[in-house]
SEDRENSE-118496 format. One record per residue (C-alpha): x, y, z; residue number from 1. Coordinates in pm, 1 decimal. Layout:
        c1        c2        c3  resi
         X         Y         Z   NUM
...
This chain:
        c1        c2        c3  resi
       0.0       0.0       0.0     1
     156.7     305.0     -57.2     2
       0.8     612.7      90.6     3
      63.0     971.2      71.9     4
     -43.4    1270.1     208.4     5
    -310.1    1376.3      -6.2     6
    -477.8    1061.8      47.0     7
    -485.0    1119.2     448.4     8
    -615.4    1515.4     390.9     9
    -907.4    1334.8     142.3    10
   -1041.5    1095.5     470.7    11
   -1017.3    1404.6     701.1    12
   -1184.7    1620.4     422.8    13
   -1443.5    1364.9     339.5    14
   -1537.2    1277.4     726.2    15
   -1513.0    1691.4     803.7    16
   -1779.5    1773.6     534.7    17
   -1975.4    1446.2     573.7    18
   -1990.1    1441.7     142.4    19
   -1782.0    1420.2    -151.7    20
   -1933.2    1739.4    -320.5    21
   -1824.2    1976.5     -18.1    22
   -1525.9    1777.6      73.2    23
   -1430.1    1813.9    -314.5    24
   -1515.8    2171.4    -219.8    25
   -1199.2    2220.4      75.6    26
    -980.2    2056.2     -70.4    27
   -1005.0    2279.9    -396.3    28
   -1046.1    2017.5    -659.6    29
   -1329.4    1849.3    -873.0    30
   -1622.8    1593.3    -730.3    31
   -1505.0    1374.7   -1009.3    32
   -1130.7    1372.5    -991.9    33
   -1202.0    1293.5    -561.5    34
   -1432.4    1024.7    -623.3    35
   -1156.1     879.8    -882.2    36
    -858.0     950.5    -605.6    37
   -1103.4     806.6    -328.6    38
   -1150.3     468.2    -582.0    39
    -798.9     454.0    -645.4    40
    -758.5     470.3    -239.4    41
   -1018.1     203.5    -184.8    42
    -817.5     -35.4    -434.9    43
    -503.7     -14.7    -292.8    44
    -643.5     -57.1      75.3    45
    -845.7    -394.5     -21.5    46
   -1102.8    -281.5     174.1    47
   -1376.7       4.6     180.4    48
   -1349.5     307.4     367.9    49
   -1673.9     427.0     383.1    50
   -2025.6     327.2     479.8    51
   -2210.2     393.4     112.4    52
   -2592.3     502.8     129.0    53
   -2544.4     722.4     432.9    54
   -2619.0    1061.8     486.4    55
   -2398.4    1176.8     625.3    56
   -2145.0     983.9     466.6    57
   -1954.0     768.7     697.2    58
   -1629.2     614.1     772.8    59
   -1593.7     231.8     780.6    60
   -1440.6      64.0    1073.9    61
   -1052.7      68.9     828.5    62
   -1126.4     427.1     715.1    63
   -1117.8     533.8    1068.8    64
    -813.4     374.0    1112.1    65
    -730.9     607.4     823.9    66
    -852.9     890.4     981.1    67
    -640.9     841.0    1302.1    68
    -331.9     821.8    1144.1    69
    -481.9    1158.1     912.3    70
    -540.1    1358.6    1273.5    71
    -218.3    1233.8    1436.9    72
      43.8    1282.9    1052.2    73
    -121.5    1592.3     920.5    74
     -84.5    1863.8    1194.1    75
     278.0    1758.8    1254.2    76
     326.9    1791.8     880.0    77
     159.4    2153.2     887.0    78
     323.3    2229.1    1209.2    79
     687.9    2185.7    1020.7    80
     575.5    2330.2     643.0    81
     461.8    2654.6     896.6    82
     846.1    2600.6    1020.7    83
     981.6    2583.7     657.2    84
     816.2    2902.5     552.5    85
     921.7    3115.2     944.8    86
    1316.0    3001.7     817.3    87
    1271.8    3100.0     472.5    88
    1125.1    3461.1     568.8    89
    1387.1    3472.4     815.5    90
    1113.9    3444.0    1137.6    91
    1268.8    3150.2    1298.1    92
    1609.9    2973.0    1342.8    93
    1874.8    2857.5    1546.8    94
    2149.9    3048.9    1759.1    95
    2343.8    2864.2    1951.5    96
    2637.6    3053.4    2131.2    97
    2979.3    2954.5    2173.4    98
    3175.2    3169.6    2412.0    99
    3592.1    3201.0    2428.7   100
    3562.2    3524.6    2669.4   101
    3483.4    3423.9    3004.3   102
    3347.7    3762.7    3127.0   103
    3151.7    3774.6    2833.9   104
    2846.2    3666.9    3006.9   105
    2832.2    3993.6    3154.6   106
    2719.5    4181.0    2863.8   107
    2539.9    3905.1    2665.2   108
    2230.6    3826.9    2908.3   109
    2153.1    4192.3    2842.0   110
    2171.9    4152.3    2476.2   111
    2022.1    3832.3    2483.8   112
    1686.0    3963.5    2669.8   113
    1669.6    4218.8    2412.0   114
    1709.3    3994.9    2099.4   115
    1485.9    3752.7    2283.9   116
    1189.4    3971.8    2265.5   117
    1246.9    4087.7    1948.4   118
    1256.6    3716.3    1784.4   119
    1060.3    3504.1    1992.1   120
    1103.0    3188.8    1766.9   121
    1461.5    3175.2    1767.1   122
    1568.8    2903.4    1942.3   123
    1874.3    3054.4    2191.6   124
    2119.4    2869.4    2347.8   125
    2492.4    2908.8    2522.0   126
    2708.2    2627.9    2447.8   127
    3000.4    2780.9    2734.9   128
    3196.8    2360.8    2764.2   129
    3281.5    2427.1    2360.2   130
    3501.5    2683.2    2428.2   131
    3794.7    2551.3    2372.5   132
    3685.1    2367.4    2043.6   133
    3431.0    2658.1    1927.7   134
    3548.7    2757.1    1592.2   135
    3545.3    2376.7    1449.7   136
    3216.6    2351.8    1635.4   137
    3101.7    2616.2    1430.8   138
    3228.5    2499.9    1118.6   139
    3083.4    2149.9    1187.3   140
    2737.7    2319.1    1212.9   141
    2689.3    2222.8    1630.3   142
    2698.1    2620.5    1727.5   143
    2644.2    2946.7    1554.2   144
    2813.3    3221.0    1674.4   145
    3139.5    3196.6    1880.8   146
    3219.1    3579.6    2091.7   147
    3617.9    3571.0    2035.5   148
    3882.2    3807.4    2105.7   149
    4100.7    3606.2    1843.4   150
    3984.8    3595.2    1450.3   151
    4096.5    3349.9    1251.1   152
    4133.9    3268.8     832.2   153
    3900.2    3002.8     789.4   154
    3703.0    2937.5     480.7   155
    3321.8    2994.6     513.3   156
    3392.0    3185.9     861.1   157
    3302.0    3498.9     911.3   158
    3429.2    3753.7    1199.9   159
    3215.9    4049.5    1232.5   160
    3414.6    4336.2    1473.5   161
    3177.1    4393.3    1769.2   162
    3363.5    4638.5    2014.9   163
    3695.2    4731.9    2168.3   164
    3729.8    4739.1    2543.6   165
    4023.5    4821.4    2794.5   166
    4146.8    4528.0    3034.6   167
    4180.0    4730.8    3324.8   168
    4400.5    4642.2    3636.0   169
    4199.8    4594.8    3943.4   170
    4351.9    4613.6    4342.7   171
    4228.4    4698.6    4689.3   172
    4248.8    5065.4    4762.5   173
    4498.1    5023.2    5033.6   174
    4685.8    4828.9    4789.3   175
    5030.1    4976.4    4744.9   176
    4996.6    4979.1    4378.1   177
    4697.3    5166.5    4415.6   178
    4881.2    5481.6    4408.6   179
    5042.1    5402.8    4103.6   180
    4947.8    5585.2    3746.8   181
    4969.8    5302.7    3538.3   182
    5069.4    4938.5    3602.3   183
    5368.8    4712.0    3410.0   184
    5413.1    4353.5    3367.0   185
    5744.7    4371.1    3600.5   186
    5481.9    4493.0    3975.1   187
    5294.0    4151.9    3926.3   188
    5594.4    3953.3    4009.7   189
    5495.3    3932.2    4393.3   190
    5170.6    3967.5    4287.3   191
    4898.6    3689.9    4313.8   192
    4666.8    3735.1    4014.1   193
    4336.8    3609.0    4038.5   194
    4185.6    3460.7    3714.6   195
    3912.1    3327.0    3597.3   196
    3978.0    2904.9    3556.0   197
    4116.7    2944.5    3154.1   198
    4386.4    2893.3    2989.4   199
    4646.6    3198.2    2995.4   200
    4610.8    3221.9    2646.8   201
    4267.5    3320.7    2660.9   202
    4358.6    3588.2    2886.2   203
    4432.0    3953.0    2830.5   204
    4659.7    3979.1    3099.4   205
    4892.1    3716.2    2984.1   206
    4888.7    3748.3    2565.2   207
    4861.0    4160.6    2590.8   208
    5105.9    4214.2    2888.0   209
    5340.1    3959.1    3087.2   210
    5379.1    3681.6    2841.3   211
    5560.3    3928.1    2578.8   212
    5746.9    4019.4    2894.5   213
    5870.1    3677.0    3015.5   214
    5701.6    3823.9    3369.3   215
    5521.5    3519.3    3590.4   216
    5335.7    3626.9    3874.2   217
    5392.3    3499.9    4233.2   218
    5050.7    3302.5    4237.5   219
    4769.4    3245.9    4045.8   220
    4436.7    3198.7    4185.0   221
    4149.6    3070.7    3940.8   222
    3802.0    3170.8    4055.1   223
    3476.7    3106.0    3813.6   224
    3247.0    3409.6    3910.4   225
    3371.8    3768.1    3899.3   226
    3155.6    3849.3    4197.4   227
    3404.7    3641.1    4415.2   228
    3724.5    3762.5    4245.6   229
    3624.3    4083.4    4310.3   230
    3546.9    3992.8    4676.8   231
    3897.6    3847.9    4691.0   232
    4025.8    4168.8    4597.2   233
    3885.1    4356.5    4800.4   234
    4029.9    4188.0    5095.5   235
    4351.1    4195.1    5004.8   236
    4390.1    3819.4    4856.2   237
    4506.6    3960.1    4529.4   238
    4506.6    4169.5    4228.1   239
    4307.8    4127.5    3902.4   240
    4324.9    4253.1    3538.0   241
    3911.5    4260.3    3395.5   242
    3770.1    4405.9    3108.3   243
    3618.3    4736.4    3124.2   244
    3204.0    4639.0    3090.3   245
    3262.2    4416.3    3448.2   246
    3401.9    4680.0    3642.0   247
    3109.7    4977.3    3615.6   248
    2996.7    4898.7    3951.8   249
    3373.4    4877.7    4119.8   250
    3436.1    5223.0    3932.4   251
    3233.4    5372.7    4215.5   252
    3329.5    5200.6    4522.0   253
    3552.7    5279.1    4754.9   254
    3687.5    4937.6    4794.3   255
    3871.5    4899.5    4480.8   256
    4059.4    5136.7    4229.6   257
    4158.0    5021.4    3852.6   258
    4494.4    5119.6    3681.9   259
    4552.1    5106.6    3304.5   260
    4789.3    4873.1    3208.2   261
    5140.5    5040.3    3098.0   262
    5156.4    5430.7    3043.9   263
    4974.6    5370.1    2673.0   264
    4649.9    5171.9    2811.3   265
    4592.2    4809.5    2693.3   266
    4295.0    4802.7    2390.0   267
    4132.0    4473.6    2297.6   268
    3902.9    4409.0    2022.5   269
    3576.7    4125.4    2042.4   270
    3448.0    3997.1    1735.4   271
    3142.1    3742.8    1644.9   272
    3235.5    3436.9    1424.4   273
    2949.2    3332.3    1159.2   274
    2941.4    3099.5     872.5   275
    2934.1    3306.1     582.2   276
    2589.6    3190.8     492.4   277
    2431.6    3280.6     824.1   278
    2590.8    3620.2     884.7   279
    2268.3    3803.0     652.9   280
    1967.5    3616.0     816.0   281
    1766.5    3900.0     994.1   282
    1772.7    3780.1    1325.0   283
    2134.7    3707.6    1318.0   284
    2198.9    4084.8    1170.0   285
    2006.3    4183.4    1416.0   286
    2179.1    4002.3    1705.0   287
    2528.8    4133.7    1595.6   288
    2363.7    4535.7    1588.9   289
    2259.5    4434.7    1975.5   290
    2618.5    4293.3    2013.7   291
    2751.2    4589.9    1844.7   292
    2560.8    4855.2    2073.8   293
    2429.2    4727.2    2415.2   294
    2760.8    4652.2    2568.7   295
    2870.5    5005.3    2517.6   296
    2633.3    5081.1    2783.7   297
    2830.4    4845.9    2993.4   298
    3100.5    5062.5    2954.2   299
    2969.1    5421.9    3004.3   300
    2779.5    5294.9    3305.0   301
């Protein structure tokens, strides 16, 4: 027996309208050319599927059967052509988020709520364990977007410049750097530096500042939230280097102060990988203007 989907939509049309004429009617074609697809049906079954003589006109006991497997196919099949045409206007989609900057999440929730609201049938996601891995990820199609501080040449990848930010050095205020102007790689030698648990090469502090200088701190601590390195610092358990959006709040308390790094300042640069193909969908252009704008706000705060 082979069955398609026309042939289910005819048994829901045909028990719906209780007639050939009107179910010939909804589905938009002729009495004759139904009754001809409903015979045709009927033949390939083996058995009848409707009660003949009855007004209304009826299902048999096998056309019901029919007509289950009609109620329970037919929505799913609308439900994912309604799908089809939300991608294909650019309504709908996938965004799945890949992040190599560990204090990103600081900005993004903000610019996720936004984009959130403005594309309700995007699927969102953060995919933070791929970080290490995140550009093959993308290329492999498992994420798509990775927030990076480090773009790459790779075919069908595209890295959209978000914004620049400072890494800013961060002590207690009775720390005796505090009084300095600026700080070098060569005062965190009896230093402990607080981190966040990454690699050093994922941090500013290391590729912009003491690697280049062949400077190792006394200690490093690795802490996962910034709330709690900033707690440590403000005892007196350490020193920090953090980007610019994190520390709007510590700006104005009288706990901490924050030091450029080296007489020049320190200037970083976070861009948005795509796949080429993706990077001109309307919610993804949109996502990158929010990614673009929002965190500024961060900044100025």
């Amino acid at each position: 027996m082979h069955l398609e989907f026309r042939h289910l939509r005819t048994i829901r049309a045909i028990h719906q309208a209780g007639g050939v004429a009107r179910a010939a009617d909804l589905l938009n074609i002729t009495q004759s050319a139904l009754s001809h697809q409903l015979k045709g049906l009927e033949e390939q079954c083996g058995v009848a599927l409707f009660v003949r003589r009855t007004k209304p006109l009826k299902l048999s006991a096998a056309g019901m059967k029919l007509l289950k497997l009609a109620e329970d196919v037919l929505p799913r099949i609308d439900a994912l052509e309604d799908e089809f045409r939300a991608l294909i206007s650019g309504k709908s989609g996938r965004l799945h988020i890949a992040i190599e900057c560990h204090a990103c999440f600081e900005w993004l929730f903000p610019v996720l709520e936004l984009f959130r609201r403005a594309w309700p049938d995007v699927d969102v996601d953060i995919r933070p364990g791929l970080a290490f891995g995140a550009l093959p990820a993308l290329a492999r199609e498992e994420v798509d977007l990775v927030v990076s501080s480090d773009p790459e040449t790779l075919d069908g990848i595209e890295f959209t410049p978000l914004f620049d930010y400072e890494p800013r050095f961060v002590a207690a205020r009775n720390h005796p750097l505090a009084r300095r102007a600026h700080i070098e790689a060569e005062d965190f030698r009896n230093e402990t530096l607080i981190t966040y648990p990454v690699d050093r090469a994922r941090l500013d502090v290391f590729t912009g500042l003491l690697t280049p200088a062949k400077v190792e701190p006394r200690a490093i601590r690795q802490v996962e939230l910034t709330a709690v390195i900033l707690l440590l610092v403000a005892s007196g358990r350490g020193v920090a280097v953090l980007p610019d959006w994190v520390l709007r709040e510590v700006n104005y308390s009288s706990d901490y102060v924050t030091l450029p790094l080296t007489a020049q300042g320190m200037t970083k640069r976070l861009y948005a990988a795509t796949r080429s193909d993706d990077s001109t969908k309307p919610f993804m252009s949109h996502f990158l203007r929010l990614a673009r704008t929002e965190p500024l706000k961060l900044q100025r705060a």
